[in-house]
C-alpha positions, 0 to 999 in steps of 0.5 A, a space after each residue: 133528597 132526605 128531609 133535613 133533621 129538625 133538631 140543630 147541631 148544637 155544638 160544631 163538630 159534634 160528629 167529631 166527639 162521638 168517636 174515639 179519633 183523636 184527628 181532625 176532621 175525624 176519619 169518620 168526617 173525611 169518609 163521610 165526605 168522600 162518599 157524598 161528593 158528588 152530592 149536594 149539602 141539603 141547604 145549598 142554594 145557586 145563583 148569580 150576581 151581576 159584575 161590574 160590567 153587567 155580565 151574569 156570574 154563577 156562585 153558590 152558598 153552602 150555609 152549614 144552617 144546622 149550626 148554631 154558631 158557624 165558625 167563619 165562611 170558606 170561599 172557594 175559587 175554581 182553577 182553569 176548566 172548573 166549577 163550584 162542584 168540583 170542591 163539594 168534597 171539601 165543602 161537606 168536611 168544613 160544613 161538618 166541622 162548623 164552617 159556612 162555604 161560598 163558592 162562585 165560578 170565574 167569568 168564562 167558565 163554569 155557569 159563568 158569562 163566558 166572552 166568547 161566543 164558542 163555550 169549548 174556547 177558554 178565552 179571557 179579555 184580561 185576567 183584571 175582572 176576575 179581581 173587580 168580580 171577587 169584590 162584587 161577589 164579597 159586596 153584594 153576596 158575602 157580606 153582611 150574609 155570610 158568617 165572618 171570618 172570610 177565608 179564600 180557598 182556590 186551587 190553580 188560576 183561582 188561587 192567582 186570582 186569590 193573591 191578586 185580589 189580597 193585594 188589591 183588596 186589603 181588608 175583605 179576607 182574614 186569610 187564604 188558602 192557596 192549592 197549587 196556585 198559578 204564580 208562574 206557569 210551568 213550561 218546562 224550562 222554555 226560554 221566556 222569549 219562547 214560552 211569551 213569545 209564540 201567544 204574542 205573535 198568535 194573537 197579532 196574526 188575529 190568532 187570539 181564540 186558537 187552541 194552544 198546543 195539546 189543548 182542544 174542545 172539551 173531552 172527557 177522560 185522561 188525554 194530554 194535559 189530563 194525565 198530569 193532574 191527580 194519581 187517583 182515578 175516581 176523583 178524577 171522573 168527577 169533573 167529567 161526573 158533573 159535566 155528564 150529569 149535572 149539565 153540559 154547559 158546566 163544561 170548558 175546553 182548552 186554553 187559547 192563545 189570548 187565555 195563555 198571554 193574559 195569563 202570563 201578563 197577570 203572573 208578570 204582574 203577581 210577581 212584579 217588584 213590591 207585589 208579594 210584600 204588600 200581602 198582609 193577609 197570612 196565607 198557607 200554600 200548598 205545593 203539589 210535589 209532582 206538579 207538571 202545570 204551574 212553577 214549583 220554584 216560582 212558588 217558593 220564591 213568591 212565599 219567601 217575599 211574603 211578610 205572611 206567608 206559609 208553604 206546605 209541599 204535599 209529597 207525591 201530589 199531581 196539580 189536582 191535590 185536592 182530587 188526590 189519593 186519601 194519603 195525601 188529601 190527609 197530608 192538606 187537612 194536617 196544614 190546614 189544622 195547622 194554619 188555622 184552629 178548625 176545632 175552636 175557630 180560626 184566631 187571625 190576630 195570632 196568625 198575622 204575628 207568627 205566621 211562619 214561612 214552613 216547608 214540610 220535611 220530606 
């Protein structure tokens, strides 16, 4: 690895302003970022906290150090099956443009304590610890260590955990991302009697830690539930890039019938009466067009009862948006340049008043 420059960066986003690129992130930014994806910033450091419950949780600190003056700290939160490398791409744009990131994998997947003892199974107890344990990563890692704002990026199951944690949690986050969050789980029209009805009686038959239909012990590949995540072949790869050539154990299978019912209780829960009014973090969620994994309806009705909330539809864009093609990757950066200033510094006071609910026109 080259050695780091010895002079400091002394303004961020000075890369920005030696082009004549009026956008932000420049083009030059973005580029440089998808190059080196696959590749770790020079000052980044793993490790692990311990939650609650004693178990051993991996995360990762992405200082941007040749900053003078960080801008905040983005703090990404992986969806089912990922890990913190999966986000680097983006972790190299905030970092050029000013920002520290932090980045942990959930219990039970990742390099994370996993609870059951086959790695391929994706099987939780209860979707409740992965709340207790944002908290003890914030406690024992973010605070007083990372540079504040806190803003909470996760896509997926990590976004559910994300709107779970703002409501329970008050006070530790200034705002949030969320990408193709998991408010409900889509089942393609499937009465609830049906899509509840099967994981309950699996896991009464002591069937608890069995795949569920179409999922399996993990393959690489486009197969199954794969095929509906991102139109963008190369992105795609580079889950199964880290996998082959970073480490094995970073790698999850399908979910299990325990995962899926206590995924649907925690959607249950998320959605309940007075549950999304009590967010008052601003939040901007972005809603993959053609998504085919989580509830698109489910997500509009949940922003609608927000007292903070902005929705951002990215046209054309699979589950996977952040592992999109370049076209609609530009389509997040522009709603995320609109939620929050990423030239001068986010001004939360500002977006806790006049956050409105959007939807990008088609």
């Amino acid at each position: 690895m080259q050695a780091p420059d010895e002079t400091p960066i002394q303004a961020a986003g000075e890369e920005q302003a030696a082009t004549n690129d009026s956008s932000y992130p420049s083009k030059m930014i973005i580029a440089d970022a998808k190059a080196h994806r696959r590749e770790l910033p020079e000052d980044a450091v793993f490790s692990y906290f311990v939650a609650d419950d004693e178990r051993r949780l991996r995360f990762a600190r992405f200082p941007a150090s040749r900053v003078i003056e960080p801008k905040g700290t983005i703090i990404f939160l992986p969806g089912r099956t990922e890990f913190i490398e999966k986000f680097l791409e983006d972790v190299h744009i905030f970092n050029s443009i000013g920002f520290a990131c932090a980045a942990m994998d959930l219990r039970g997947q990742g390099m994370s304590w996993r609870p059951h003892p086959n790695r391929d199974k994706h099987y939780v107890r209860s979707f409740d610890p992965h709340i207790s344990d944002v908290k003890a990563f914030f406690d024992q890692k973010l605070i007083g260590k990372m540079p504040k704002p806190f803003i909470l990026m996760g896509h997926s199951a990590g976004s559910h955990v994300i709107l779970r944690f703002l409501k329970e949690n008050p006070g530790y986050a200034d705002a949030a991302i969320t990408v193709a969050p998991m408010v409900k789980i889509f089942t393609g029209g499937l009465p609830d009697i049906v899509a509840k009805g099967l994981p309950w009686l699996m896991r009464y038959m002591g069937m608890g830690a069995a795949y569920i239909p179409g999922h399996t012990a993990f393959k690489e590949g486009r197969w199954g539930w794969r095929k509906k995540l991102t139109h963008d072949e190369e992105r795609f790869e580079d889950e199964d890039f880290f996998i082959t050539n970073r480490d094995k154990r970073l790698a999850v299978g399908g979910a299990t019938y325990k995962w899926l019912w206590e995924a649907l209780k925690s959607c249950d829960k998320l959605n309940s009466e007075g549950y999304p009014e009590s967010i008052e973090t601003p939040v901007l969620m972005l809603q993959a067009g053609e998504d085919k994994i989580v509830d698109n309806d489910a997500q509009r009705a949940f922003v609608d009862r927000m007292p903070h909330g902005r929705l951002v539809v990215v046209e054309g864009a699979m589950h996977e948006i952040l592992k999109e093609r370049d076209e609609m990757r530009a389509q997040v950066w522009k709603a995320i340049g609109e939620f929050i200033d990423l030239e001068n510094g986010p001004v939360f006071d500002v977006l806790q008043t006049n956050t409105p609910t959007l939807v990008q026109d088609k």
